[in-house]
C-alpha positions, 0 to 999 in steps of 0.5 A: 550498451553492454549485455549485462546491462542491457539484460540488467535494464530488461529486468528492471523494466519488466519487474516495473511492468508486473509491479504496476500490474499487480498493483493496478489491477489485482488490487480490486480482488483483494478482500475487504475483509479485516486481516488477522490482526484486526481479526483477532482485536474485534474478538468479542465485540459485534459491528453495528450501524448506527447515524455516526457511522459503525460501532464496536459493541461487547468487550474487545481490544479493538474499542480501544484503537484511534484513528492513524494520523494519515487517516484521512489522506488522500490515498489512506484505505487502500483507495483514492479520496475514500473511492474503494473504485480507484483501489488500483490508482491507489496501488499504482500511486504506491509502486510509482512512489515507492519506486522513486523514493528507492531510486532515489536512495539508491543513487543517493547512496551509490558507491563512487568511483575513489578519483570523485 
C-alpha cells in the first residue's frame, strides 16, 4: 500500500472511530429538553399530564403538529423501541447507516477509468 493511501485509510479509520464515539456515548449527555424550534412553537401553551399522555394547554403553534410518519419506528426519538437507555445504540445504528448508505453512493457514483 502506497502512503497516501495508507495516510488516506488511517484517516478514514480514525474519523469512523471518533464518529462512533460521539455517537455511542455523548449521546446519553445530550439534553432532553426541546430545541429552539420546538421552543419557540410551545410559546404560550403549558404541558400538562393527563391519562392519555402530555397535552399542550393555552394557544400556541405547536397545538396544531402531527406526529411524523416514522413515529413509531424502531429507532424514532433518538432511542431504541422507545428506550431513552439505549439513546447511544441508537446513534451508533445512525453513524453505521449513514456511513454505508454514503459508501454505498460514493462507489456507486466513483469516476471510472475512460477504458471501462
Amino acid at each position: 500500500m502506497s502512503a497516501p493511501s495508507r495516510r488516506g485509510a488511517r484517516f478514514l479509520v480514525t474519523f469512523g472511530a471518533v464518529a462512533l464515539l460521539v455517537a455511542g456515548v455523548l449521546a446519553y449527555f445530550a439534553d432532553s429538553s426541546p430545541d429552539g424550534l420546538d421552543a419557540v412553537t410551545e410559546r404560550g401553551c403549558t404541558t400538562v399530564q393527563t391519562p392519555q399522555g402530555e397535552q399542550l394547554r393555552g394557544h400556541c403553534i405547536a397545538q396544531h403538529k402531527t406526529d411524523h410518519v416514522m413515529a413509531h419506528s424502531p429507532l424514532a426519538d433518538y432511542a431504541v423501541d422507545g428506550d431513552d437507555r439505549w439513546t447511544g445504540v441508537a446513534g451508533v445504528i445512525g453513524v453505521l447507516a449513514t456511513a454505508a448508505l454514503a459508501g454505498g453512493l460514493f462507489w456507486v457514483l466513483r469516476r471510472r477509468p475512460e477504458g471501462r
